[in-house]
C-alpha positions as CSV (number, residue, x, y, z in Angstrom):
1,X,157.8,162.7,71.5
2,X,154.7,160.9,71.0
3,X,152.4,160.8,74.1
4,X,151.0,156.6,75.1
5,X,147.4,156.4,75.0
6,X,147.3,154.4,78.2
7,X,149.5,157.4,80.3
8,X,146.9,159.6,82.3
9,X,147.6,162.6,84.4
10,X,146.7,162.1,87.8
11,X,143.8,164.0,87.5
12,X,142.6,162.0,84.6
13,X,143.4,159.1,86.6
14,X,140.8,160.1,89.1
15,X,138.1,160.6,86.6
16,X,138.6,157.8,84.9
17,X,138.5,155.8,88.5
18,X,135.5,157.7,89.6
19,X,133.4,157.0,86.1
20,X,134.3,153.2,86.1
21,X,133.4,152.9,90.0
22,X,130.0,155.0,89.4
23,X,129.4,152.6,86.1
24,X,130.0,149.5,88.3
25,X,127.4,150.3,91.5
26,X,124.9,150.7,88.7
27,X,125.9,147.2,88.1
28,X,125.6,145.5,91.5
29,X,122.3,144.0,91.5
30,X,121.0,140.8,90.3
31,X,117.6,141.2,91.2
32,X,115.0,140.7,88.3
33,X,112.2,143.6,88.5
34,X,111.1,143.7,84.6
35,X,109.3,139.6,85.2
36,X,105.8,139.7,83.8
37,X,105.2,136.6,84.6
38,X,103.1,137.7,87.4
39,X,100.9,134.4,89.1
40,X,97.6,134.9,89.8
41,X,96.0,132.0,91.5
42,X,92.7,130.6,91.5
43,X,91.5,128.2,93.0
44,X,87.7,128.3,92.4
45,X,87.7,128.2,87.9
46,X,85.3,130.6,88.0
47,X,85.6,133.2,85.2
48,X,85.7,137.0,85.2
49,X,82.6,137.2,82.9
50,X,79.2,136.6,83.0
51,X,76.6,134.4,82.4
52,X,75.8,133.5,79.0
53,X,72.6,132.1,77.7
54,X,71.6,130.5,74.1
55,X,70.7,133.5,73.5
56,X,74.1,135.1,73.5
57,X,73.0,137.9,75.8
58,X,75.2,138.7,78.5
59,X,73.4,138.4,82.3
60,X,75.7,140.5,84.3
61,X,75.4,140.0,88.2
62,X,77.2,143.7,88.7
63,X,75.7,145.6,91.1
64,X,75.5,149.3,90.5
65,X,78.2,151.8,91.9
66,X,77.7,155.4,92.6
67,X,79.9,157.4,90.3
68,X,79.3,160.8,91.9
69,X,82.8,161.4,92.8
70,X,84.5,161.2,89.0
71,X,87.4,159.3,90.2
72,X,88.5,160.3,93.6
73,X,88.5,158.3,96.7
74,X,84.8,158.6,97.0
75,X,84.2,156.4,94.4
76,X,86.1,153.4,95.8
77,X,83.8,153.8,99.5
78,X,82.8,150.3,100.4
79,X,86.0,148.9,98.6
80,X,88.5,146.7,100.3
81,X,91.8,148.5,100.7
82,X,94.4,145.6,101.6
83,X,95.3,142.2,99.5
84,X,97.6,139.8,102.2
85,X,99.9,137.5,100.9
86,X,102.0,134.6,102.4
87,X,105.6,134.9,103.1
88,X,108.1,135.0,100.4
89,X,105.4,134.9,98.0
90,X,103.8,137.3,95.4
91,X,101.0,135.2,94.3
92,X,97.4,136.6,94.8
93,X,95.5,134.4,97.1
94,X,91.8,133.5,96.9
95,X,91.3,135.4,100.1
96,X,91.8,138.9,98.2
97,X,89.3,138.1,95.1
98,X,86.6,140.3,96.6
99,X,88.8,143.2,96.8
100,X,90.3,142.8,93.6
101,X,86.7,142.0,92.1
102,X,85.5,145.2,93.6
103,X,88.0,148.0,92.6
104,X,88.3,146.4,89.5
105,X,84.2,147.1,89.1
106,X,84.9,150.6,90.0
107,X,87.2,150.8,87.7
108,X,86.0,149.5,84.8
109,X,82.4,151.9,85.1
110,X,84.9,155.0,86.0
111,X,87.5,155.5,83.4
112,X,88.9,158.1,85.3
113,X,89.4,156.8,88.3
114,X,93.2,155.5,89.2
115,X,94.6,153.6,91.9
116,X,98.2,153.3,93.1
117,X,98.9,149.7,94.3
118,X,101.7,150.2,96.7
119,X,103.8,146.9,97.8
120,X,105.0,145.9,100.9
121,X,106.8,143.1,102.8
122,X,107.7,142.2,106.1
123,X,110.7,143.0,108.2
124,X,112.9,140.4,107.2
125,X,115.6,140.0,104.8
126,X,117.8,142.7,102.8
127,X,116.0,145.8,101.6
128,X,117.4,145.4,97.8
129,X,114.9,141.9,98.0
130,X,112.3,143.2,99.7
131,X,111.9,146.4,97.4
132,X,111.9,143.5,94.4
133,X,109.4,141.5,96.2
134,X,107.2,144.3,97.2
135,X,107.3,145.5,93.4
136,X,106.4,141.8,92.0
137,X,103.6,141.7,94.7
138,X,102.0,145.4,93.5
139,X,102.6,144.1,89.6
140,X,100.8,140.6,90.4
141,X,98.1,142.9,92.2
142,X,97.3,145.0,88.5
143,X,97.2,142.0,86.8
144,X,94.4,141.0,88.8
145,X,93.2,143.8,88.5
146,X,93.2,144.2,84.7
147,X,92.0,140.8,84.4
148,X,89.5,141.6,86.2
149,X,88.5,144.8,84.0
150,X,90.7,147.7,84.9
151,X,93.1,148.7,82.5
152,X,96.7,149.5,83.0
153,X,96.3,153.5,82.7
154,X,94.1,153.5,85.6
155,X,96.9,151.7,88.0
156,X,100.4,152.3,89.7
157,X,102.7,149.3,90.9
158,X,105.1,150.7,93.5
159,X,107.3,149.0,96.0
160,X,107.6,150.6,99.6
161,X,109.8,147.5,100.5
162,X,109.9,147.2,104.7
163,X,109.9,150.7,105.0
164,X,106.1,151.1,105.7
165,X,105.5,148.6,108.0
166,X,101.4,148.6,109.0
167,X,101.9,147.1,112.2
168,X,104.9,146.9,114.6
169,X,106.8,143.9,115.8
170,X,109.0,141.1,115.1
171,X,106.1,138.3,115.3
172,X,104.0,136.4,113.0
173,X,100.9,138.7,113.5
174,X,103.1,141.5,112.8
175,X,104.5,139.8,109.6
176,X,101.3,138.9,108.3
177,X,99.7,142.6,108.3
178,X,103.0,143.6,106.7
179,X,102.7,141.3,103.6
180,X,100.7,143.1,101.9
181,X,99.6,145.7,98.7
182,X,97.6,148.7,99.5
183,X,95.2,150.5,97.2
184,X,95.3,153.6,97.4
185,X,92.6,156.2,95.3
186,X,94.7,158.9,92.9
């Protein structure tokens, strides 16, 4: 007698269930992570380089930084930490240009130096969206940051989601120090 393909033994049964249950959770999200098209705005049209004469020298307004940690936290003293952004949002506001300007500065004169750039959002909604929208704020972060003269070896976008919260509470002061991406030194 010829066995049918489609007959399982009940223990066959049950792997088979278990493999096509485990194959459709990995299936159960519709959230976008993989978007490079990060938005950085600007506001101001100034550019990332400097001033060019007839000459075609370059008159760079950088001001020196002391290197005398070789990449550790040391070298980003005097660097701003925090960028904010508005809810429901991942663009980079104007507000955070002298924090990306100067960690980017570090950067760029210390190869070696990395930074993680570590997402975060506020309290409210699901944790699936705010994981998504803590990782598109840390990617729109490095791309400021590249832009700016990092490069991409030198940076880490992670998303902590709500779980990190900076500050406490269910009101719009709390909100607003939660909406953020920190850099932190590697």
């Amino acid at each position: 007698m010829r066995s049918n393909p489609l007959h399982f033994r009940p223990t066959q049964r049950l792997l088979w269930a278990a493999l096509c249950a485990a194959a459709l959770a990995g299936c159960g999200s519709n959230v976008k992570l993989d978007d490079k098209n990060v938005p950085v705005e600007s506001r101001t049209g100034a550019g990332t380089g400097g001033d060019t004469s007839s000459t075609g020298t370059s008159q760079s307004q950088v001001t020196p930084v002391d290197l005398t940690n070789n990449g550790g936290a040391g070298v980003f003293a005097g660097t701003g930490k925090v960028v904010y952004f508005d809810f429901d949002s991942y663009t980079v506001r104007d507000d955070a240009r002298p924090v990306i300007d100067a960690n980017a500065k570090v950067l760029a004169a210390n190869k070696t130096a990395k930074l993680a750039v570590e997402g975060h959002t506020d309290e409210r909604g699901g944790r699936e969206y705010n994981l998504s929208l803590g990782q598109k704020r840390a990617e729109a972060v490095v791309r400021a940051l590249t832009l700016a003269g990092a490069t991409d070896g030198q940076l880490e976008a992670t998303s902590f989601g709500k779980e990190r919260p900076a500050m406490a509470g269910s009101d719009e002061a709390a909100y607003a120090k939660n909406r953020r991406v920190e850099l932190v030194a590697r």
